[in-house]
C-alpha atoms as a printed R data frame, in Angstrom:
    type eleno elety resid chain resno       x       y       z
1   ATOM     1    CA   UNK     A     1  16.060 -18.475 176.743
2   ATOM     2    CA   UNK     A     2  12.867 -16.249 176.372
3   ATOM     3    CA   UNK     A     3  12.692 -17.718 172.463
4   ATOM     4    CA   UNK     A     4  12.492 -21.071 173.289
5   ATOM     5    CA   UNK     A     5  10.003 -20.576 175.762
6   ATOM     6    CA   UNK     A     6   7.894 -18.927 173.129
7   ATOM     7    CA   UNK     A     7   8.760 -21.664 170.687
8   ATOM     8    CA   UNK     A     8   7.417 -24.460 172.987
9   ATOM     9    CA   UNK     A     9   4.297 -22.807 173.505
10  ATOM    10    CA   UNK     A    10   3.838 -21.696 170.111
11  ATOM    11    CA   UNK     A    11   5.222 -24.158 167.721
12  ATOM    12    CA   UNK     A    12   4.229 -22.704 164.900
13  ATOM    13    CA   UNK     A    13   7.113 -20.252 165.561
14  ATOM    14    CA   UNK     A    14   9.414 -22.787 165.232
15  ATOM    15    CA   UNK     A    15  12.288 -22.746 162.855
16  ATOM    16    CA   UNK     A    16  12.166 -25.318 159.626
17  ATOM    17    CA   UNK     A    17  14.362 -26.726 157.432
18  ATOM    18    CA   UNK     A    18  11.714 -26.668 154.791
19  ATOM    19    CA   UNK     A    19  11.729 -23.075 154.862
20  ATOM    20    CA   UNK     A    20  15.501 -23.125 154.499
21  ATOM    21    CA   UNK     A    21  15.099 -24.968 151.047
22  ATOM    22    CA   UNK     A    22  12.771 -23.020 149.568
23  ATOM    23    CA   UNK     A    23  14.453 -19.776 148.401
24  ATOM    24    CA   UNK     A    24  16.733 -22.449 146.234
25  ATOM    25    CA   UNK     A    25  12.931 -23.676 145.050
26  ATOM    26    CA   UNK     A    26  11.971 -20.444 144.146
27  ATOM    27    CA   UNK     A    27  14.559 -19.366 141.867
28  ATOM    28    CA   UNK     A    28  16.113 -22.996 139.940
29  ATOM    29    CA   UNK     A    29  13.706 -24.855 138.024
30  ATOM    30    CA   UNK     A    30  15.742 -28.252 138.795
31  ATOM    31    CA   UNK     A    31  16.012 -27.559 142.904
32  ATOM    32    CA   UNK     A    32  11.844 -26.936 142.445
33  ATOM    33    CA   UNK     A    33  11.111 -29.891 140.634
34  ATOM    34    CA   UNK     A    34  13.128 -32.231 143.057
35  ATOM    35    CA   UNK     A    35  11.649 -29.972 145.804
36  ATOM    36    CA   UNK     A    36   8.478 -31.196 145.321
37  ATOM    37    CA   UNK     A    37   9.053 -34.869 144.351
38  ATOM    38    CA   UNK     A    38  10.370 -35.411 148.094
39  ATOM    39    CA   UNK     A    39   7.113 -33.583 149.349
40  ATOM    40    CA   UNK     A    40   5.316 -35.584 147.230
41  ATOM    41    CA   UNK     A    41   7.014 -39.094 147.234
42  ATOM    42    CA   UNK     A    42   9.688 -38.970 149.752
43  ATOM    43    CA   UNK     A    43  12.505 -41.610 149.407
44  ATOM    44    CA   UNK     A    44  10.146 -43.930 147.584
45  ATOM    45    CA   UNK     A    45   9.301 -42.499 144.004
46  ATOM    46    CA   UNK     A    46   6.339 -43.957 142.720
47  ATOM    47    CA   UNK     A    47   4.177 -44.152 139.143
48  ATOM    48    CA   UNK     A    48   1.794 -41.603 139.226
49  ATOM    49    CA   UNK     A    49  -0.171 -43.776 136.479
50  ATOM    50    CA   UNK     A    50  -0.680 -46.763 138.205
51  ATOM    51    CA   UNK     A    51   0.803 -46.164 141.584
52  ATOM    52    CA   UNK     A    52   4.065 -48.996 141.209
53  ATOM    53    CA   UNK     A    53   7.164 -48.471 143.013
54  ATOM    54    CA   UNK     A    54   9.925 -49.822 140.210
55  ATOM    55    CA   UNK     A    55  10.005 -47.024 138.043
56  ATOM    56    CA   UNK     A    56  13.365 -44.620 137.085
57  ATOM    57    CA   UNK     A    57  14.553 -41.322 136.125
58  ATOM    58    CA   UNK     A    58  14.948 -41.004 132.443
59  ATOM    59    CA   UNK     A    59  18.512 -39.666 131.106
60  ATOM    60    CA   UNK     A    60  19.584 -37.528 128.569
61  ATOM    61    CA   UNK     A    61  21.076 -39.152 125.862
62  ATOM    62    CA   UNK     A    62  23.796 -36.738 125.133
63  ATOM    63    CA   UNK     A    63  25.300 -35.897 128.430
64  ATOM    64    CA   UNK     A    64  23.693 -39.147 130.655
65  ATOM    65    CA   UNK     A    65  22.491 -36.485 133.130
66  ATOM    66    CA   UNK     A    66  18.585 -35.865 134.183
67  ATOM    67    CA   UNK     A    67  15.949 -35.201 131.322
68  ATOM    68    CA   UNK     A    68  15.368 -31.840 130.756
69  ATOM    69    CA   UNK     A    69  11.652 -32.408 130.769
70  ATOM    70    CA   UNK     A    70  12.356 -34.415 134.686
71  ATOM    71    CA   UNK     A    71  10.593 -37.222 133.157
72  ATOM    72    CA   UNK     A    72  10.037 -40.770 134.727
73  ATOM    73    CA   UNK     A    73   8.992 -44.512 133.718
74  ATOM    74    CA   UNK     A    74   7.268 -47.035 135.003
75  ATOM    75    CA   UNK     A    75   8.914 -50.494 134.371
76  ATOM    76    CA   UNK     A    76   5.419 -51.979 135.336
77  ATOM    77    CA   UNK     A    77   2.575 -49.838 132.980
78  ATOM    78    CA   UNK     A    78   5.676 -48.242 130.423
79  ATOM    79    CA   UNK     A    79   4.482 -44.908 130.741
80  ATOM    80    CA   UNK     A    80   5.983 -41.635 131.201
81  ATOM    81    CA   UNK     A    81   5.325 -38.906 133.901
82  ATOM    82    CA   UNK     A    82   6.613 -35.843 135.651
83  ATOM    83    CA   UNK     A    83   6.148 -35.113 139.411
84  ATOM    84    CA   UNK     A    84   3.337 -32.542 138.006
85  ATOM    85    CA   UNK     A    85   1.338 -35.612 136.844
86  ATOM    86    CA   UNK     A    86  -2.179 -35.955 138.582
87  ATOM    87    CA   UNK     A    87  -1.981 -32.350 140.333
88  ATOM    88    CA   UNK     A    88  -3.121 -29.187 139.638
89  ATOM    89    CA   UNK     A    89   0.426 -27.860 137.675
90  ATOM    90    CA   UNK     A    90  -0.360 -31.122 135.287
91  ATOM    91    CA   UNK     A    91  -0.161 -29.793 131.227
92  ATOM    92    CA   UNK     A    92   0.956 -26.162 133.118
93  ATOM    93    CA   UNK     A    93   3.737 -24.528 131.509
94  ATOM    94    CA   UNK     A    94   4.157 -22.274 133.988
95  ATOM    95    CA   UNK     A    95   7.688 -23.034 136.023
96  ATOM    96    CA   UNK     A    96   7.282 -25.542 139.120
97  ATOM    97    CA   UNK     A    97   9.692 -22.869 140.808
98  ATOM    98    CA   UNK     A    98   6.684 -19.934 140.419
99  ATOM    99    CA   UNK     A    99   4.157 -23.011 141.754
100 ATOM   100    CA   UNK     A   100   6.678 -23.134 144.808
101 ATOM   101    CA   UNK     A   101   6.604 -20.053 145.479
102 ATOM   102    CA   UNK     A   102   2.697 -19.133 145.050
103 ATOM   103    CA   UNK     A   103   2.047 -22.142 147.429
104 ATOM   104    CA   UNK     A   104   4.706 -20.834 149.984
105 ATOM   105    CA   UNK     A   105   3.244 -17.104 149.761
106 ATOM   106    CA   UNK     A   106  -0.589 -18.398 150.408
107 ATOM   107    CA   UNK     A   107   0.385 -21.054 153.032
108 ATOM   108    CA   UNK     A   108   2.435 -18.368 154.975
109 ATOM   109    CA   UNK     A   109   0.589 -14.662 154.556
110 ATOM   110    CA   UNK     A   110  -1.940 -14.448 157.241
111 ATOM   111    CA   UNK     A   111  -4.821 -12.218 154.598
112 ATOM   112    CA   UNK     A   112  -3.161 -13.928 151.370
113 ATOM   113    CA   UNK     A   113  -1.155 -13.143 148.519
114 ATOM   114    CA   UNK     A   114  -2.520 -11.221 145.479
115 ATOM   115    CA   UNK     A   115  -2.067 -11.934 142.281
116 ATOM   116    CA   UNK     A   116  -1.082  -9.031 140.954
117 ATOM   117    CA   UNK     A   117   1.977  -9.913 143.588
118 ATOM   118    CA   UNK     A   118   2.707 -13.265 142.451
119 ATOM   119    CA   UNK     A   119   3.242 -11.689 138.722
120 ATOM   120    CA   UNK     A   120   5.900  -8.998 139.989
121 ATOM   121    CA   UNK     A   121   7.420 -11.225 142.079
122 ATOM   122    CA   UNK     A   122   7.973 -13.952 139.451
123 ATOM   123    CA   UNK     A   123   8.194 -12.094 136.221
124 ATOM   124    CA   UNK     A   124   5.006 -13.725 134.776
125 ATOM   125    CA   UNK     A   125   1.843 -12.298 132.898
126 ATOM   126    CA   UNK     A   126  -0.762 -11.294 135.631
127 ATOM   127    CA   UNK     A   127  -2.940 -13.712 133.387
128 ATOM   128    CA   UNK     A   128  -1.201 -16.771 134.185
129 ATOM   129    CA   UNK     A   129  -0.662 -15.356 138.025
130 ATOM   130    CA   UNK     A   130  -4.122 -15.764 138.751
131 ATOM   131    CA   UNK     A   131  -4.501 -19.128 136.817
132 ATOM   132    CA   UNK     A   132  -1.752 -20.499 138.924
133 ATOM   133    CA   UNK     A   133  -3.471 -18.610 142.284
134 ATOM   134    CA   UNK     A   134  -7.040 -19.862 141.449
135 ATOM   135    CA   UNK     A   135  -5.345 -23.336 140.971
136 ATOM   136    CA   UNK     A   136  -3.424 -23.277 144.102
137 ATOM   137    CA   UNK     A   137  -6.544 -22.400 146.142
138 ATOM   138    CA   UNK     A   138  -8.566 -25.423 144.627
139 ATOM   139    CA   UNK     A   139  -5.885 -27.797 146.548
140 ATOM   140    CA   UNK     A   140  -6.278 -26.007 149.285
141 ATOM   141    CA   UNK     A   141  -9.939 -26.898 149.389
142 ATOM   142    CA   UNK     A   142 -10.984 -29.995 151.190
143 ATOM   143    CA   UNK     A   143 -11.969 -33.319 149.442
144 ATOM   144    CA   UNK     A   144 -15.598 -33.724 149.405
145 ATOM   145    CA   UNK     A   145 -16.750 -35.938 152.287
146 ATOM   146    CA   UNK     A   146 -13.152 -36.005 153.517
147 ATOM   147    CA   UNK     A   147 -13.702 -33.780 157.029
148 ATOM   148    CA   UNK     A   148 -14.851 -34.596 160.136
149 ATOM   149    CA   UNK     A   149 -17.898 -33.365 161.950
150 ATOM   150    CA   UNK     A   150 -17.449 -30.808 164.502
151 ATOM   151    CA   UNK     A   151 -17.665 -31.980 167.540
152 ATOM   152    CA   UNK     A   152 -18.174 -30.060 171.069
153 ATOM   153    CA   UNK     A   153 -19.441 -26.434 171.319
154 ATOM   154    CA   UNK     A   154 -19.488 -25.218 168.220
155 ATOM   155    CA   UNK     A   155 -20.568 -21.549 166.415
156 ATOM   156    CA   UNK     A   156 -22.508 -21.070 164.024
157 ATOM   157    CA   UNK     A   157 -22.920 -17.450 162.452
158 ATOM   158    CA   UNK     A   158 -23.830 -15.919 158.875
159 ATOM   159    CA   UNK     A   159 -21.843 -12.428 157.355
160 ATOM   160    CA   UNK     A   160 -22.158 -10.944 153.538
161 ATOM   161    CA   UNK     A   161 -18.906 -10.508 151.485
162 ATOM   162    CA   UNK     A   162 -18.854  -7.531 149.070
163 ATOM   163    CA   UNK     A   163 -18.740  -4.090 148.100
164 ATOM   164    CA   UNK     A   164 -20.960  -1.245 148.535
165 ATOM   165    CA   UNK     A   165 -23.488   0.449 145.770
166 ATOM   166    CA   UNK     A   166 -21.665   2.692 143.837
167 ATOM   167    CA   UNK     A   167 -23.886   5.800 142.304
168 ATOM   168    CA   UNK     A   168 -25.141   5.907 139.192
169 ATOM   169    CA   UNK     A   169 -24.026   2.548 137.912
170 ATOM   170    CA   UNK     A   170 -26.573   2.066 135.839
171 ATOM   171    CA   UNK     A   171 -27.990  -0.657 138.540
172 ATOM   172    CA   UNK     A   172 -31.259  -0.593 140.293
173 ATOM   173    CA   UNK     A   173 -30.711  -0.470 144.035
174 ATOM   174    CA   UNK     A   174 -33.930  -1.083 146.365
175 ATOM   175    CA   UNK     A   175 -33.949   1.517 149.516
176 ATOM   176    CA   UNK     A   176 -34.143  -1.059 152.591
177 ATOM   177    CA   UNK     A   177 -33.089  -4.147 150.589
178 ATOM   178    CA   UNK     A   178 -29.229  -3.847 151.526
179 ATOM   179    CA   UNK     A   179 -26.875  -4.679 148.388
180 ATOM   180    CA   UNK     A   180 -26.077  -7.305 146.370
181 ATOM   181    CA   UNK     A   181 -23.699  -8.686 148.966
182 ATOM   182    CA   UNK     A   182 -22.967 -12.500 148.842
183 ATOM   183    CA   UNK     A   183 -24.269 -14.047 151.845
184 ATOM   184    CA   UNK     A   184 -21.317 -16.580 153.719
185 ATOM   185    CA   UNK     A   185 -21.583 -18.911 156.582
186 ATOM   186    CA   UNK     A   186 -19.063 -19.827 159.131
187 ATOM   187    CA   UNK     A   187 -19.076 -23.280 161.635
188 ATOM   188    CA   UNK     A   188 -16.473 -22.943 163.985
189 ATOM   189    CA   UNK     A   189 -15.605 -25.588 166.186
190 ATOM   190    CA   UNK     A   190 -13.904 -24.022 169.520
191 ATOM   191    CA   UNK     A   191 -10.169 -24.480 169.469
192 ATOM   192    CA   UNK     A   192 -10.390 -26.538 166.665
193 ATOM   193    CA   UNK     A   193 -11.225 -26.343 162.766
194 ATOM   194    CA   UNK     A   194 -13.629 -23.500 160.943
195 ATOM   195    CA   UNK     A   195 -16.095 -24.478 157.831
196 ATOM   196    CA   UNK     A   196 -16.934 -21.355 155.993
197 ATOM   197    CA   UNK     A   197 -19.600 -21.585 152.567
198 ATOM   198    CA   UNK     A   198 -21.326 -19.277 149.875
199 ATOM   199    CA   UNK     A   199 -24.978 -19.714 150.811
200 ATOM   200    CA   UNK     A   200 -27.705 -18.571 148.161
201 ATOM   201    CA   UNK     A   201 -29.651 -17.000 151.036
202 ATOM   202    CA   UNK     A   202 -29.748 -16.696 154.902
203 ATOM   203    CA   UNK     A   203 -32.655 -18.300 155.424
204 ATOM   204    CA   UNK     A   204 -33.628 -21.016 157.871
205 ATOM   205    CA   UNK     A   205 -33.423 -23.681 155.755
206 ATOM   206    CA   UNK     A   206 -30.572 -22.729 154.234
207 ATOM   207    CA   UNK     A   207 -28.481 -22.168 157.510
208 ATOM   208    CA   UNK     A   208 -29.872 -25.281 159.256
209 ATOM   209    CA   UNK     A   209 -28.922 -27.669 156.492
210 ATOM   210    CA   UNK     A   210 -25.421 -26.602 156.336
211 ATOM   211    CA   UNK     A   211 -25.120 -26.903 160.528
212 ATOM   212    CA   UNK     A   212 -26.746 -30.538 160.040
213 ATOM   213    CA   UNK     A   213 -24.059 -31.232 157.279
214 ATOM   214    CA   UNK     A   214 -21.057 -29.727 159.291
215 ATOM   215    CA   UNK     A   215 -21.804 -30.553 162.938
216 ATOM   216    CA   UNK     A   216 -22.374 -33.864 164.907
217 ATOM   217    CA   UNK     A   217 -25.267 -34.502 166.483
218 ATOM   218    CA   UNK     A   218 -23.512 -34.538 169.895
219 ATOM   219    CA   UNK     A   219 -22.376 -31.036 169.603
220 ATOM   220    CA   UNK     A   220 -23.936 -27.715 171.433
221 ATOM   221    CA   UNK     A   221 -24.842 -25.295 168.781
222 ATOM   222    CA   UNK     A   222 -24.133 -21.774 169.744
223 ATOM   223    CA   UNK     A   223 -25.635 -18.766 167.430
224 ATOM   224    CA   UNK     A   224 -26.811 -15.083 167.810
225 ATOM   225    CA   UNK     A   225 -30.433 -14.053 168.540
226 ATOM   226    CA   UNK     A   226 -31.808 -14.841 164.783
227 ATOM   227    CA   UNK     A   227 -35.090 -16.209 164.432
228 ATOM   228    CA   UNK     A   228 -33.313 -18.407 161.117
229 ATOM   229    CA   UNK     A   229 -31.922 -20.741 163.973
230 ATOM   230    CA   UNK     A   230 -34.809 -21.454 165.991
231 ATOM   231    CA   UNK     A   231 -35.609 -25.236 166.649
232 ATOM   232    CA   UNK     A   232 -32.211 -26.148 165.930
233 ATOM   233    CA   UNK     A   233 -31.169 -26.974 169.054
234 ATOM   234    CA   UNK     A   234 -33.619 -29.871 169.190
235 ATOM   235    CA   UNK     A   235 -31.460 -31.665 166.936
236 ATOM   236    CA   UNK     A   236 -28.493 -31.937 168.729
237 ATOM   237    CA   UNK     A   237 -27.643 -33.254 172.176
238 ATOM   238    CA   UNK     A   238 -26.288 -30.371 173.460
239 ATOM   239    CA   UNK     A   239 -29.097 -27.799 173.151
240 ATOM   240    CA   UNK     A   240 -28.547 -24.420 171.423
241 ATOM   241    CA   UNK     A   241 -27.642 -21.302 172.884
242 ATOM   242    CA   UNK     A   242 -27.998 -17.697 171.591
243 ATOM   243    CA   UNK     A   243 -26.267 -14.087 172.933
244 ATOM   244    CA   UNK     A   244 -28.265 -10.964 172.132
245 ATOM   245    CA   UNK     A   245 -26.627  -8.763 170.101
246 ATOM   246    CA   UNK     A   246 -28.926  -6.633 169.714
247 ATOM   247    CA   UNK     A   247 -29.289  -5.197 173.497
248 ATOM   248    CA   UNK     A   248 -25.314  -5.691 173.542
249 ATOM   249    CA   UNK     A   249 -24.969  -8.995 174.874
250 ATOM   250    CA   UNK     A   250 -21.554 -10.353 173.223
251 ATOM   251    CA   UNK     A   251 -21.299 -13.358 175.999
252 ATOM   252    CA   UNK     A   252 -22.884 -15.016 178.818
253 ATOM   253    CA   UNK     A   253 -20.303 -17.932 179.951
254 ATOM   254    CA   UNK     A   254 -19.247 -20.058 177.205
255 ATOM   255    CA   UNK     A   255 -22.404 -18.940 174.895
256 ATOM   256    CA   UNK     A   256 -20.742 -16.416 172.333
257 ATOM   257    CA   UNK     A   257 -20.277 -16.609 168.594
258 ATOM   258    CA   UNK     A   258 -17.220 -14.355 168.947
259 ATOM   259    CA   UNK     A   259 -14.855 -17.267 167.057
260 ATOM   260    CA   UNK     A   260 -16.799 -17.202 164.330
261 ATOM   261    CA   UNK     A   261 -16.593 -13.505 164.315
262 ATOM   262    CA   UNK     A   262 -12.849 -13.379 164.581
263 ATOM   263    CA   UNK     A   263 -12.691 -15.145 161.539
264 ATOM   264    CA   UNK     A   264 -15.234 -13.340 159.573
265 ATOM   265    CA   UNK     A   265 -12.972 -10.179 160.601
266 ATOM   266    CA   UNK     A   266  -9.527 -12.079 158.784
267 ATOM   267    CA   UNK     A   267 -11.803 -12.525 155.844
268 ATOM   268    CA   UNK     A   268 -12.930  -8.822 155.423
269 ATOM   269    CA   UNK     A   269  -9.043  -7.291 156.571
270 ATOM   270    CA   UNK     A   270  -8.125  -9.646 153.180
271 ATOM   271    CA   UNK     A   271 -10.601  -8.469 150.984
272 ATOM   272    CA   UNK     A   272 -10.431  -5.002 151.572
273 ATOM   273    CA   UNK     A   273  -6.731  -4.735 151.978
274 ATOM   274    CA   UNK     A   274  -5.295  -7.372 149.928
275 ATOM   275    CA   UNK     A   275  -7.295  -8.119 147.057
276 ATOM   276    CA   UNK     A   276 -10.286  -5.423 147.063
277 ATOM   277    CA   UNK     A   277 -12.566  -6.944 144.611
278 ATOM   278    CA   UNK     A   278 -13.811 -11.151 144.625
279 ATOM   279    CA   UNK     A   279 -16.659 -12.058 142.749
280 ATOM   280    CA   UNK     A   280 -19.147 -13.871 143.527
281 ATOM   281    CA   UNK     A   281 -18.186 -16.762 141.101
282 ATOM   282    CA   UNK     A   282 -14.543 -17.533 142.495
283 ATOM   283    CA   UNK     A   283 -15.267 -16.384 146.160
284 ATOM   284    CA   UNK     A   284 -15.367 -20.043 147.433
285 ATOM   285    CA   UNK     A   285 -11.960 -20.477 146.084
286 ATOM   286    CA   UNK     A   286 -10.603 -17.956 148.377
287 ATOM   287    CA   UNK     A   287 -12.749 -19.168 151.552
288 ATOM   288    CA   UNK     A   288 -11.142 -21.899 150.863
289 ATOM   289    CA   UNK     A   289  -8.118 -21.036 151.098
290 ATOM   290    CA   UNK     A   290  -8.656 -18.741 154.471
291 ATOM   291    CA   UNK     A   291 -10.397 -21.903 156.067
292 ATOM   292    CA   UNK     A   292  -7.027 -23.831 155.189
293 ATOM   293    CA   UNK     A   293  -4.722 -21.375 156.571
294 ATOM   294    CA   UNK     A   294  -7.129 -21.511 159.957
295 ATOM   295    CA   UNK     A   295  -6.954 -24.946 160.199
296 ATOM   296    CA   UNK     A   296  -3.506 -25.389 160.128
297 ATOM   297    CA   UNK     A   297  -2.621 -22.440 162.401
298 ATOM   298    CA   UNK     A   298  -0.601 -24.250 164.751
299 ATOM   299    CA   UNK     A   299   1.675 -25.715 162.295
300 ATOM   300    CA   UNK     A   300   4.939 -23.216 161.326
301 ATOM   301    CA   UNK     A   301   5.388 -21.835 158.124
302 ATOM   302    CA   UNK     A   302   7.046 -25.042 156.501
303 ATOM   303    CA   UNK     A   303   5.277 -27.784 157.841
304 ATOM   304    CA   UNK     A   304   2.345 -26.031 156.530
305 ATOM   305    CA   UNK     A   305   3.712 -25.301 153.076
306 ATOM   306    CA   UNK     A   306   3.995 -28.714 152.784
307 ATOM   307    CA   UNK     A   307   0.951 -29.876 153.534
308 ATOM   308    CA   UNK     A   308  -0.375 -27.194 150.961
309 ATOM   309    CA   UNK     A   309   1.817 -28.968 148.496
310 ATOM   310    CA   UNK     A   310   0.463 -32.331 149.132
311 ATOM   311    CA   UNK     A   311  -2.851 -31.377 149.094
312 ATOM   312    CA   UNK     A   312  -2.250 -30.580 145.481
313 ATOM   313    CA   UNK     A   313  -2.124 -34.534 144.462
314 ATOM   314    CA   UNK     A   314  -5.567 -35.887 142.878
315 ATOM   315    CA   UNK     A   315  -6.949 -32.607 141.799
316 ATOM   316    CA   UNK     A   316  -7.044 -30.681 138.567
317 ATOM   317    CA   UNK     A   317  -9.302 -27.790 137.575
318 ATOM   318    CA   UNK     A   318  -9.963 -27.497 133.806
319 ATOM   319    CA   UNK     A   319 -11.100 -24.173 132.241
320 ATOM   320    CA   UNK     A   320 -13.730 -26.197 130.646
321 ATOM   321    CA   UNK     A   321 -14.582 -30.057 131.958
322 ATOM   322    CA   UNK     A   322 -12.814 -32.427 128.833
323 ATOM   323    CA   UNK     A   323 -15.931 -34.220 127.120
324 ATOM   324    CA   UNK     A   324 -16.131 -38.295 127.256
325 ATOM   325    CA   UNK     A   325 -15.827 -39.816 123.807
326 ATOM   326    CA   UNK     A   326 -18.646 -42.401 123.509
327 ATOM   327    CA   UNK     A   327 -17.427 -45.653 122.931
């Protein structure tokens, strides 16, 4: 009786039938690849060329069962694709049953999955482990233009992501200047969804332009005592409020940027305990990915593996962008 309680006011403690399926996922090839063409089509297979519903599976000619390459055709456009077509396994040779399993690992470990992890777990070179993870976490990310603006009281607040100056490296380290931490913002909209982005600097301009790009103009803005966010409030309906860290002020009523910090805190426990080093370069890949996992909090483990899943359709990330022929 006590579970169910706890289930109805947690759901994402729920039991799933997705998460059932996908030990079978993880470990047959065939179970992975239809696996992921209900996620991705459900009982209506489509073309993934041209988007036409009267297409079939092609057979094998010697035994009249499935192709061993899961290939489909589309009686409309004639073409041939796989359920890996226009995502980010597409032209992977990596198994869809690893994919399955990296994208059930990141959607369900609170501080994430290493790669190193992913290549003992399924027998692969650590090389193509973090391919496959860096691939995984680019689906993850949100289409450009795609979410809303916060709405309500929302919090705004700045942290740096990285390590500490080690001695004689060879580097020149200025005494007062800090280190050569990346600077990261986080917009946190209470009880709803978090925005977190590499900034090149915390400066006002900087910090105000991504709160003007993230927020509605309706919303309160609340912040710490930082000169960078002064005037801000102006621009929004709601005014702007600041707590005073400083003098140990953490809240006054509903003014606090403690949300924002909570998050930061998941971000650092990941980085220091899971994967210990992120440069600079990929680090938005992997706020990504801890901004997804936030979002989605209240879903359980299988609703949001799915959703991870799906989110791989329309995206590919090439080592190098493929160069146009002129016509």
């Amino acid at each position: 009786m006590e579970a169910k309680k706890i289930n109805k006011k947690r759901p994402e403690l729920e039991k799933s039938e997705i998460v059932a399926q996908l030990p079978m996922a993880c470990t047959d090839e065939r179970s992975a690849v239809e696996f992921i063409e209900a996620r991705r089509w459900g009982n209506t297979p489509a073309c993934a060329k041209c988007g036409s519903v009267r297409v079939y599976q092609m057979t094998d000619g010697k035994n009249g069962g499935r192709n061993a390459r899961f290939l489909w055709r589309c009686r409309d456009c004639h073409k041939m694709y796989t359920v890996r077509t226009g995502t980010v396994f597409e032209e992977s040779l990596i198994p869809l049953k690893h994919w399955c399993y990296a994208f059930w690992r990141i959607s369900t470990s609170k501080k994430g999955v290493a790669a190193l992890e992913i290549m003992r777990q399924c027998q692969i070179s650590y090389k193509s482990a973090l391919f496959m993870m860096h691939r995984v976490r680019f689906a993850l990310a949100p289409t450009p233009g795609s979410p809303k603006k916060f709405k309500g009281i929302v919090e705004a607040d700045e942290t740096y992501c990285g390590g500490k100056p080690r001695p004689y490296d060879g580097k020149v380290h200025f005494k007062g200047k800090g280190t050569s931490k990346t600077p990261v913002m986080g917009i946190v909209e209470r009880d709803g969804n978090i925005h977190r982005r590499v900034l090149p600097n915390v400066g006002g301009k900087a910090l105000k332009d991504a709160i003007r790009e993230t927020v509605d103009p309706s919303a309160t803005i609340m912040t710490d005592e930082a000169t960078m966010y002064s005037g801000i409030g102006k621009e929004f309906a709601g005014g702007h409020e600041t707590v005073c860290h400083s003098i140990g002020e953490y809240a006054r009523g509903e003014a606090h940027t403690n949300t924002a910090e909570s998050g930061f805190a998941l971000i650092k426990r990941s980085l220091m305990g899971i994967y210990h080093s992120v440069s600079k370069k990929h680090l938005h890949r992997y706020l990504a990915e801890y901004d997804f996992r936030w979002n989605v909090r209240k879903m359980n483990d299988g609703d949001r593996t799915v959703l991870a899943i799906q989110s791989a359709q329309g995206k590919r990330l090439f080592y190098k962008m493929p160069i146009s022929k002129p016509n």
